[in-house]
Structure formats: structure tokens, C-alpha cells
mmCIF file of the N, C-alpha and C atoms, coordinates in Angstrom:
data_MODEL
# 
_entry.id   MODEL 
# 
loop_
_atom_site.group_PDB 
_atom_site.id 
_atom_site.type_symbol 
_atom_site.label_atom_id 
_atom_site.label_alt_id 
_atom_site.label_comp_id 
_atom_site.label_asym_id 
_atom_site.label_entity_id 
_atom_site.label_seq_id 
_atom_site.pdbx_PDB_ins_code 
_atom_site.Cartn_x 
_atom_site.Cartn_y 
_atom_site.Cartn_z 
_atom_site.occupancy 
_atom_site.B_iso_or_equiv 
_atom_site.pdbx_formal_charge 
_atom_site.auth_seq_id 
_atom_site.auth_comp_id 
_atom_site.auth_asym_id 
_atom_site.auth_atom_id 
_atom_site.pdbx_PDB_model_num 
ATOM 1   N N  . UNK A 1 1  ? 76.839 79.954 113.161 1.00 0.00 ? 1  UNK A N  1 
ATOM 2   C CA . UNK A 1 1  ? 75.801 80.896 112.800 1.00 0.00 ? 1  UNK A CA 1 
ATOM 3   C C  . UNK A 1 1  ? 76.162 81.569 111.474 1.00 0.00 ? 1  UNK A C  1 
ATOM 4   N N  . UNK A 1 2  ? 75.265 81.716 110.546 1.00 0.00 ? 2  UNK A N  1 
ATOM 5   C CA . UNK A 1 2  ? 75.523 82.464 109.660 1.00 0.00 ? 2  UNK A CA 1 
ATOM 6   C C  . UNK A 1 2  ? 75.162 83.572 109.125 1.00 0.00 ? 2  UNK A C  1 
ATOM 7   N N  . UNK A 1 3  ? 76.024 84.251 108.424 1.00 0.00 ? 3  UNK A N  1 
ATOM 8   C CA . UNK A 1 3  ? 76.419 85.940 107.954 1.00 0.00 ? 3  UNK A CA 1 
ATOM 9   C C  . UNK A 1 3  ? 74.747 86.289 107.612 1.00 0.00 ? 3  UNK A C  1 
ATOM 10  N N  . UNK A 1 4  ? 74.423 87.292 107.888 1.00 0.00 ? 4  UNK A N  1 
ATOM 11  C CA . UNK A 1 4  ? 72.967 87.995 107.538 1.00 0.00 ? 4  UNK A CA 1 
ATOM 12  C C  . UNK A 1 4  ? 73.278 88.738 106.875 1.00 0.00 ? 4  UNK A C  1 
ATOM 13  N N  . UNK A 1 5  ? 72.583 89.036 105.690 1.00 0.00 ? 5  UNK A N  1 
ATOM 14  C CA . UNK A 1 5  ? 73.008 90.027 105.015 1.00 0.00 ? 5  UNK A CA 1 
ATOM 15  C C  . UNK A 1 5  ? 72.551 89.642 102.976 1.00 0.00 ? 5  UNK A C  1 
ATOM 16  N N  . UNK A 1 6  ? 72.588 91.079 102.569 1.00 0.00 ? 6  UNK A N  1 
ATOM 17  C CA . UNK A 1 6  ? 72.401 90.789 100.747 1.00 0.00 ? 6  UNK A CA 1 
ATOM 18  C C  . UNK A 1 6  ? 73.296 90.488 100.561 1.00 0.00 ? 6  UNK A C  1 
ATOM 19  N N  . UNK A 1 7  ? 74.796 90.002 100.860 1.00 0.00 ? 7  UNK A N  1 
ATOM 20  C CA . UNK A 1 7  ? 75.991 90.259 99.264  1.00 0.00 ? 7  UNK A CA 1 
ATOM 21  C C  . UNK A 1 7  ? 76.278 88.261 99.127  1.00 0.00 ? 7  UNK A C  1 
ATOM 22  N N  . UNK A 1 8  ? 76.309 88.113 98.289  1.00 0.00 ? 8  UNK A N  1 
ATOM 23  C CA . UNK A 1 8  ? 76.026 86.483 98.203  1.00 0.00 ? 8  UNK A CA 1 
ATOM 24  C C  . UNK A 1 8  ? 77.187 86.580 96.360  1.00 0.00 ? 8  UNK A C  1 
ATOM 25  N N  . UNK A 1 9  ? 77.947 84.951 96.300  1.00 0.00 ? 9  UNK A N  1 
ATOM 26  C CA . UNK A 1 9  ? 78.507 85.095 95.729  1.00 0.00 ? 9  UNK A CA 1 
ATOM 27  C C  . UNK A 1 9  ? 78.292 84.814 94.968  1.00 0.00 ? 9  UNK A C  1 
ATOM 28  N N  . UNK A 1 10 ? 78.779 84.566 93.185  1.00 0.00 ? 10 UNK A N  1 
ATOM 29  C CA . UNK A 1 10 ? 78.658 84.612 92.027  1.00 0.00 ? 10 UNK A CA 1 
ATOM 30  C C  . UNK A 1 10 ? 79.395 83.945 91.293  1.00 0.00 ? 10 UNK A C  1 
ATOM 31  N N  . UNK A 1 11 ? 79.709 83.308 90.023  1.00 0.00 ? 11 UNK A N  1 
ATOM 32  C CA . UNK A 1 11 ? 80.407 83.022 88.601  1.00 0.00 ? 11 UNK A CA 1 
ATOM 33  C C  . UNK A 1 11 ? 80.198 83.717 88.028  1.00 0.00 ? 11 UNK A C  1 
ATOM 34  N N  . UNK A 1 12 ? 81.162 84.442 87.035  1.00 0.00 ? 12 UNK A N  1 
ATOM 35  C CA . UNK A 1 12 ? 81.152 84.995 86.392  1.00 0.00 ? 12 UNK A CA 1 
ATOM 36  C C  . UNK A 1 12 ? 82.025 83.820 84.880  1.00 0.00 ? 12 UNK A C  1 
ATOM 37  N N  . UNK A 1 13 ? 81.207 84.323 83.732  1.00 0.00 ? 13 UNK A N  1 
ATOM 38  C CA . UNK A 1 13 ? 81.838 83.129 82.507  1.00 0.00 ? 13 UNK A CA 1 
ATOM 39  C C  . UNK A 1 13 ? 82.094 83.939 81.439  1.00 0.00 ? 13 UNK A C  1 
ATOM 40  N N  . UNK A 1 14 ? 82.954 83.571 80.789  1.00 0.00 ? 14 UNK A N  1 
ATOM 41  C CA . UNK A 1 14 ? 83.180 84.075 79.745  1.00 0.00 ? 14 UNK A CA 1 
ATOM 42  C C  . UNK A 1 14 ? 82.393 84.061 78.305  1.00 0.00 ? 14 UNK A C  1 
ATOM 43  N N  . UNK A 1 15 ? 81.802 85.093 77.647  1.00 0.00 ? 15 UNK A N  1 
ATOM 44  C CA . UNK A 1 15 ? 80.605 84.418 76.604  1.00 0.00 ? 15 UNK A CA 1 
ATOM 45  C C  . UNK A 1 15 ? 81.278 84.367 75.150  1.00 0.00 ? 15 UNK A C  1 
ATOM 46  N N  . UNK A 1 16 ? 82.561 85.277 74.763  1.00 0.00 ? 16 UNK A N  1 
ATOM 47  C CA . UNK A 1 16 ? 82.977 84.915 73.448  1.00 0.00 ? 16 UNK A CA 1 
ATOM 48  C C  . UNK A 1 16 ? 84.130 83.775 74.222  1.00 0.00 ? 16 UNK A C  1 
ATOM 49  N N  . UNK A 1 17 ? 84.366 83.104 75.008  1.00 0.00 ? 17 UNK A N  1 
ATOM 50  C CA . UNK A 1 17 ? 84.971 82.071 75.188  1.00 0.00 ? 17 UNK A CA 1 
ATOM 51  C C  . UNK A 1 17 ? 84.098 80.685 74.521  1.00 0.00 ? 17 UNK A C  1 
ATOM 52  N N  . UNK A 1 18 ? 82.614 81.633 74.881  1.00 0.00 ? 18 UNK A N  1 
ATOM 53  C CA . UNK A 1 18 ? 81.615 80.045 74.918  1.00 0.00 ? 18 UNK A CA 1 
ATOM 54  C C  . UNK A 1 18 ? 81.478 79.986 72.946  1.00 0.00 ? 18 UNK A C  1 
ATOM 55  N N  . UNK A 1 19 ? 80.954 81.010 73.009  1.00 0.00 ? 19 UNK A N  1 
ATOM 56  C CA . UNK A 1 19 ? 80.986 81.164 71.169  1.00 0.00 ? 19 UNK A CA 1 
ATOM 57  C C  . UNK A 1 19 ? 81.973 80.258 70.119  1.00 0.00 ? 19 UNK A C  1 
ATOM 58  N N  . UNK A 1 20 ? 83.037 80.596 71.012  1.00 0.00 ? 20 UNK A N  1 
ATOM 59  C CA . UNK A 1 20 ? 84.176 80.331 69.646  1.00 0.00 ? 20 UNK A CA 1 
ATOM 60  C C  . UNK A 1 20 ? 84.456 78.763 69.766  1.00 0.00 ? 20 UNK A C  1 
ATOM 61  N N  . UNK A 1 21 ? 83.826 78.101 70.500  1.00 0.00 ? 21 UNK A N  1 
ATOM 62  C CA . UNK A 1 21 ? 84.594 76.375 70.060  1.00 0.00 ? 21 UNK A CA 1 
ATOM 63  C C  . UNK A 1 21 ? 85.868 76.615 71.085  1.00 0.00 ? 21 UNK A C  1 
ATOM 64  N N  . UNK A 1 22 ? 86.597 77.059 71.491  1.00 0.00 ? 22 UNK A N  1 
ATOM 65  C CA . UNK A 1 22 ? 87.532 76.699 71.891  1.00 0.00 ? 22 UNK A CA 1 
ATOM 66  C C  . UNK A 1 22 ? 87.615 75.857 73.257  1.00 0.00 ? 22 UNK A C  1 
ATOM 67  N N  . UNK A 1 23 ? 88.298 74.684 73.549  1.00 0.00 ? 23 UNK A N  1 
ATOM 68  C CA . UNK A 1 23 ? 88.148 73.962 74.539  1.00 0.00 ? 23 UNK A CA 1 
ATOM 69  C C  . UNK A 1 23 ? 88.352 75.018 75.654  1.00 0.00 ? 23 UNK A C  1 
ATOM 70  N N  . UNK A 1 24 ? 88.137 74.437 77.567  1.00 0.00 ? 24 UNK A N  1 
ATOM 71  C CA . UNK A 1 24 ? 87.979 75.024 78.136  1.00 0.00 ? 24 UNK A CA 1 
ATOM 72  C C  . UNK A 1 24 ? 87.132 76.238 78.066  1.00 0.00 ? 24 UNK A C  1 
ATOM 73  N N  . UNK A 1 25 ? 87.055 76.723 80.006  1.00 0.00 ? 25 UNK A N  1 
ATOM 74  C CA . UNK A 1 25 ? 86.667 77.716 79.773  1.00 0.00 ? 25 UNK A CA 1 
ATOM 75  C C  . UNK A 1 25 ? 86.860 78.778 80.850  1.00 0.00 ? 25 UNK A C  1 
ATOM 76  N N  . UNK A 1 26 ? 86.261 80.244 80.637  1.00 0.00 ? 26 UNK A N  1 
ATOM 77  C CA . UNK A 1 26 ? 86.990 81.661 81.906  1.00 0.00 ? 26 UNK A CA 1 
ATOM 78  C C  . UNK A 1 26 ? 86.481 81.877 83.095  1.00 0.00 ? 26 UNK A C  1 
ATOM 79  N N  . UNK A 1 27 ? 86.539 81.159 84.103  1.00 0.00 ? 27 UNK A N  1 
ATOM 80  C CA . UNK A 1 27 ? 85.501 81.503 85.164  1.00 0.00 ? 27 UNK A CA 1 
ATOM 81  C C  . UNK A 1 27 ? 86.206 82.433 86.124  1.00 0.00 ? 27 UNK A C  1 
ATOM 82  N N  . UNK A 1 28 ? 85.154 83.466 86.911  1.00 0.00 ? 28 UNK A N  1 
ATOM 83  C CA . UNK A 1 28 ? 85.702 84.165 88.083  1.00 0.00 ? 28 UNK A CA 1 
ATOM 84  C C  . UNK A 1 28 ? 84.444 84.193 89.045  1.00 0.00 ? 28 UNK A C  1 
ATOM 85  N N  . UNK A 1 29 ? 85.372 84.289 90.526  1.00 0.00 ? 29 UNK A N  1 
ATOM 86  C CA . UNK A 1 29 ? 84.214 84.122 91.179  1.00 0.00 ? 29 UNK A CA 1 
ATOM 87  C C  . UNK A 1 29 ? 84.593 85.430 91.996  1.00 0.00 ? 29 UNK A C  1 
ATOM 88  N N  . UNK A 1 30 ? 83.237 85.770 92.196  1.00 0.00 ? 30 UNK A N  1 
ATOM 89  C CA . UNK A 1 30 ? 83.303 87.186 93.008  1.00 0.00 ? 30 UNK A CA 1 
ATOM 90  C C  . UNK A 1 30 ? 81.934 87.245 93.767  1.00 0.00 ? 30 UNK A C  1 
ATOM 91  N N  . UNK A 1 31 ? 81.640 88.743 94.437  1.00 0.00 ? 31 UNK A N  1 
ATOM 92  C CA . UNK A 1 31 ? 80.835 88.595 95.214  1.00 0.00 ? 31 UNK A CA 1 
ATOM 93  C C  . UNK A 1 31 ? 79.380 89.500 95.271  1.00 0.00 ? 31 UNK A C  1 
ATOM 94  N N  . UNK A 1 32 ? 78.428 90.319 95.109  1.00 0.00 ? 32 UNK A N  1 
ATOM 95  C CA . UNK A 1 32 ? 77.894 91.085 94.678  1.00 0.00 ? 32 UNK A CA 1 
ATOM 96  C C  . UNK A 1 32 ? 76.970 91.476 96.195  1.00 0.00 ? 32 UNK A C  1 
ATOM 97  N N  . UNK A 1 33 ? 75.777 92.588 95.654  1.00 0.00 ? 33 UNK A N  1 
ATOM 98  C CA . UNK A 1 33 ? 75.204 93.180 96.901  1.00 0.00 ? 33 UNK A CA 1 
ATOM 99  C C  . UNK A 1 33 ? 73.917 93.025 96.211  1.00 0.00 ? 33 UNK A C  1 
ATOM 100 N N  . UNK A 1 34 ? 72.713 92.154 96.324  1.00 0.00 ? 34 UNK A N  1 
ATOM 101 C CA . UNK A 1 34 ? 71.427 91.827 95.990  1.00 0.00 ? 34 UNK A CA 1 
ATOM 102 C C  . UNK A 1 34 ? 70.809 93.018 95.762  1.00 0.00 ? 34 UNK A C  1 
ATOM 103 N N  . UNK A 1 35 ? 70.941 93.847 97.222  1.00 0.00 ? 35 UNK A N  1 
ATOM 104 C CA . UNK A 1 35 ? 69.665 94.972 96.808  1.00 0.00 ? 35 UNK A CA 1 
ATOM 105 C C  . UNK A 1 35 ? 70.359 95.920 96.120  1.00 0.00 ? 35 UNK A C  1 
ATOM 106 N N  . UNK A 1 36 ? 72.031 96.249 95.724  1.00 0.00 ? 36 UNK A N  1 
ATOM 107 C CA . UNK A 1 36 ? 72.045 97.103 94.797  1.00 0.00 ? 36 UNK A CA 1 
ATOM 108 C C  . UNK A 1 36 ? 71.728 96.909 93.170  1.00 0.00 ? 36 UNK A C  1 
ATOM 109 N N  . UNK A 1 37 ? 72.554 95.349 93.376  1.00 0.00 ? 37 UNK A N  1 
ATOM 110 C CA . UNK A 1 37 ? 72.021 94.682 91.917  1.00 0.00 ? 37 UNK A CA 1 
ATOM 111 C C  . UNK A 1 37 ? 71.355 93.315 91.788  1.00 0.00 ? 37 UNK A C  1 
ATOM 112 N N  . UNK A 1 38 ? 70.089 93.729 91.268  1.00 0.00 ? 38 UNK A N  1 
ATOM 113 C CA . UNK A 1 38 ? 69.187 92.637 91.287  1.00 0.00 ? 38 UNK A CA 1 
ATOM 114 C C  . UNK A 1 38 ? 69.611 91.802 90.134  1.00 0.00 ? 38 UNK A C  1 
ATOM 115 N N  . UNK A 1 39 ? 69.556 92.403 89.264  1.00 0.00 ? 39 UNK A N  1 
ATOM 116 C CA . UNK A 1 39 ? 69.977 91.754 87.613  1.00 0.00 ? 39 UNK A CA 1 
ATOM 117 C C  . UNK A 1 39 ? 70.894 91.345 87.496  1.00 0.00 ? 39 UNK A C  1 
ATOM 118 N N  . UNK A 1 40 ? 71.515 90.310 86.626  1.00 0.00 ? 40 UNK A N  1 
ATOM 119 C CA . UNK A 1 40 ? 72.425 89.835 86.463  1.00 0.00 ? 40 UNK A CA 1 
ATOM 120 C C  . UNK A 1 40 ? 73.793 91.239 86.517  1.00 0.00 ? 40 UNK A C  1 
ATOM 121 N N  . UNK A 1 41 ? 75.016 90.397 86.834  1.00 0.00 ? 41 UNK A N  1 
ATOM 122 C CA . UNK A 1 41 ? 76.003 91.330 86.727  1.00 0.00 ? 41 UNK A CA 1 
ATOM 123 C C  . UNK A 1 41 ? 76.792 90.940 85.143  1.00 0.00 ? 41 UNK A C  1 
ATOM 124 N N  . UNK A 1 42 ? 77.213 91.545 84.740  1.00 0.00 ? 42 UNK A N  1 
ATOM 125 C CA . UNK A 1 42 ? 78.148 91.839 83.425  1.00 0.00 ? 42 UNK A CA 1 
ATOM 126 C C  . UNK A 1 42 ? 79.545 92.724 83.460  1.00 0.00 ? 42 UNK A C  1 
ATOM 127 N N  . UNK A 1 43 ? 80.846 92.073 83.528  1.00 0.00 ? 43 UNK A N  1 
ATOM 128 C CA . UNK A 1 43 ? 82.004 92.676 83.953  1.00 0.00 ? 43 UNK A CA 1 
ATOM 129 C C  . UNK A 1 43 ? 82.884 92.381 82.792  1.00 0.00 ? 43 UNK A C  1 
ATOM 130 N N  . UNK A 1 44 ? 83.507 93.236 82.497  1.00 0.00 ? 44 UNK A N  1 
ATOM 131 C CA . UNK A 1 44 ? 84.976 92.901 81.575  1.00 0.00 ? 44 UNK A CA 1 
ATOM 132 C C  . UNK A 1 44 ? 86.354 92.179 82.204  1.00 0.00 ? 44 UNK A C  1 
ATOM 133 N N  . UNK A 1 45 ? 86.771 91.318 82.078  1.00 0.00 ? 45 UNK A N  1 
ATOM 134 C CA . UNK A 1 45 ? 87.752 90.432 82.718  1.00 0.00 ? 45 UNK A CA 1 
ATOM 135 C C  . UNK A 1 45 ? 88.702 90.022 81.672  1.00 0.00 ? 45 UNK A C  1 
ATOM 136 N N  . UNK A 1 46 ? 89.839 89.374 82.173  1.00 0.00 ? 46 UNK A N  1 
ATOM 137 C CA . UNK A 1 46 ? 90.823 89.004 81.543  1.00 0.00 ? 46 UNK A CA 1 
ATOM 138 C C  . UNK A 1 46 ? 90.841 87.504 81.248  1.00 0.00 ? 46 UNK A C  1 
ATOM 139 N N  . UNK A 1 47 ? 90.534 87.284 80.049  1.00 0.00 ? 47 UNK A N  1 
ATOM 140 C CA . UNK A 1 47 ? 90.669 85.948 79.153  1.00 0.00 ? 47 UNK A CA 1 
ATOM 141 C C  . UNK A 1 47 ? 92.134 84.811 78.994  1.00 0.00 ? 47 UNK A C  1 
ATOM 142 N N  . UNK A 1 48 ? 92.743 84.547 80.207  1.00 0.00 ? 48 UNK A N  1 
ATOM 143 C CA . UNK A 1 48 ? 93.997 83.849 79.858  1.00 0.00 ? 48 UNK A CA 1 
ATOM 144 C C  . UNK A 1 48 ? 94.301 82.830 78.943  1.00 0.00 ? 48 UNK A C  1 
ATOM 145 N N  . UNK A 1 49 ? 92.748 82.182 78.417  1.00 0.00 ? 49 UNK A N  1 
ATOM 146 C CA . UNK A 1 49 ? 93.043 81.179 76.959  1.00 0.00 ? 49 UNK A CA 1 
ATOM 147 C C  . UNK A 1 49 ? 93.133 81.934 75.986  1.00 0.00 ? 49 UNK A C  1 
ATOM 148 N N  . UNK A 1 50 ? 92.100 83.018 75.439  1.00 0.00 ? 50 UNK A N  1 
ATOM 149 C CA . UNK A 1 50 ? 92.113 83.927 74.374  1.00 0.00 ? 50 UNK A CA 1 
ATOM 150 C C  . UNK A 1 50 ? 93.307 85.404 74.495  1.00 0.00 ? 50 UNK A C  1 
ATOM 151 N N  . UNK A 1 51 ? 93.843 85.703 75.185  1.00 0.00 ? 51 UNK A N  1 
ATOM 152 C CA . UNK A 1 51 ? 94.628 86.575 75.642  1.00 0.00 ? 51 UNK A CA 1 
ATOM 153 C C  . UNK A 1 51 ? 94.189 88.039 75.626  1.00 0.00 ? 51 UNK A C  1 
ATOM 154 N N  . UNK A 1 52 ? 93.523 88.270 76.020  1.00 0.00 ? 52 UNK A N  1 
ATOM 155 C CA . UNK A 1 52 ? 92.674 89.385 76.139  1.00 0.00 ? 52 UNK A CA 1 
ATOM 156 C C  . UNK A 1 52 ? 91.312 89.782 76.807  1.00 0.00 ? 52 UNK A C  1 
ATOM 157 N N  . UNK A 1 53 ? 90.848 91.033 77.056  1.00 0.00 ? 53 UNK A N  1 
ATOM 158 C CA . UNK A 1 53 ? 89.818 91.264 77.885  1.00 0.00 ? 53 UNK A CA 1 
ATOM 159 C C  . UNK A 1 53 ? 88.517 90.896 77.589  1.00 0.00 ? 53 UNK A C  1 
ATOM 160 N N  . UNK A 1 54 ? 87.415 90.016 77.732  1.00 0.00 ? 54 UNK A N  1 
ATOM 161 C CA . UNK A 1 54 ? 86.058 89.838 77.271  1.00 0.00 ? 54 UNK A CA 1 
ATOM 162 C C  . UNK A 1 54 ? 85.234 90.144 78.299  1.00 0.00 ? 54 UNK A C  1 
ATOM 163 N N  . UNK A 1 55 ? 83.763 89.900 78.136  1.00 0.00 ? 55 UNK A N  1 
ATOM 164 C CA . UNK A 1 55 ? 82.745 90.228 78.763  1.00 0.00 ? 55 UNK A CA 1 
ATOM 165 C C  . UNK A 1 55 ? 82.657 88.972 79.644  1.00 0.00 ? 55 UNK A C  1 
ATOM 166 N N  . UNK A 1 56 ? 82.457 89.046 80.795  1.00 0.00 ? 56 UNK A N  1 
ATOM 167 C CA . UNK A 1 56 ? 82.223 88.151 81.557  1.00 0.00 ? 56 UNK A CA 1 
ATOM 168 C C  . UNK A 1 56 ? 80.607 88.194 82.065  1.00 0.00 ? 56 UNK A C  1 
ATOM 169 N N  . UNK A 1 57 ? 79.742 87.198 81.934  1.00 0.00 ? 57 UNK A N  1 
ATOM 170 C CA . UNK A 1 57 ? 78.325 87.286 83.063  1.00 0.00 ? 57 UNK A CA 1 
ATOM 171 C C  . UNK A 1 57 ? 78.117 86.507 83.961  1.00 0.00 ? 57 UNK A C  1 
ATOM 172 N N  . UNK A 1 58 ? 76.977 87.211 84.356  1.00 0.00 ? 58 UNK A N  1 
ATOM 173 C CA . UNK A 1 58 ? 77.053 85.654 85.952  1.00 0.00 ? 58 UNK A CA 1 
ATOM 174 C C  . UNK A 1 58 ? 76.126 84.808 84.898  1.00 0.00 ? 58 UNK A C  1 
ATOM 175 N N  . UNK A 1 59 ? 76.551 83.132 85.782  1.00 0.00 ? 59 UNK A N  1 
ATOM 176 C CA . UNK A 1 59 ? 75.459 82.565 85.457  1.00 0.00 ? 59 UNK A CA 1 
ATOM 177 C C  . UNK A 1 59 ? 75.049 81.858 86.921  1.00 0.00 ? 59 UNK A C  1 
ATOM 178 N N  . UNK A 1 60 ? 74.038 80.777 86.837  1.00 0.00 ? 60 UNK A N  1 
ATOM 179 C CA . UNK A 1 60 ? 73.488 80.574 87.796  1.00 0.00 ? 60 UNK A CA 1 
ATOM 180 C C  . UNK A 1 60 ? 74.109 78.981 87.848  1.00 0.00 ? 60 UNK A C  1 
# 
């Protein structure tokens, strides 16, 4: 049987990862709550190819 409920999970990608040409790429997966956030989510995360913090978004 399965979980009832809004919170459903996500990718999150890195977008100056995608910009710059550089091979690979930053993914995180996490989990969110529908009816608090409808809209895409947008998080700051840690970049282990570029070494530093970027913007992460969901994609679909």
C-alpha cells in the first residue's frame, strides 16, 4: 500500500554547473511538501566539481 500524502521527491541540478561547459554534472535528491511549495524549489548546495556553493533547482 502506498504512503498518502503531499511530500513527493525531487532533483535538484546545478545551473552554473550547466552554463560553464564543464563535463559532468551536481545532482541532489531531496524531498519537498506540494501544498507548501507548489513552484519549483531553488536551494544553495555544495558543488564538488566546481568547489563551491551554487544554486541548485529542481528539474522535472
Amino acid at each position: 500500500m502506498a504512503k498518502k500524502g503531499n511530500r513527493v521527491q525531487v532533483i535538484l541540478e546545478c545551473t552554473e554547473h550547466k552554463n560553464s561547459g564543464m563535463p559532468g554534472t551536481s545532482r541532489y535528491i531531496t524531498t519537498k511538501n506540494k501544498k507548501n511549495t507548489p513552484d519549483r524549489m531553488e536551494l544553495k548546495k555544495f558543488n564538488p566539481i566546481l568547489k563551491k556553493m551554487t544554486v541548485h533547482k529542481e528539474i522535472k
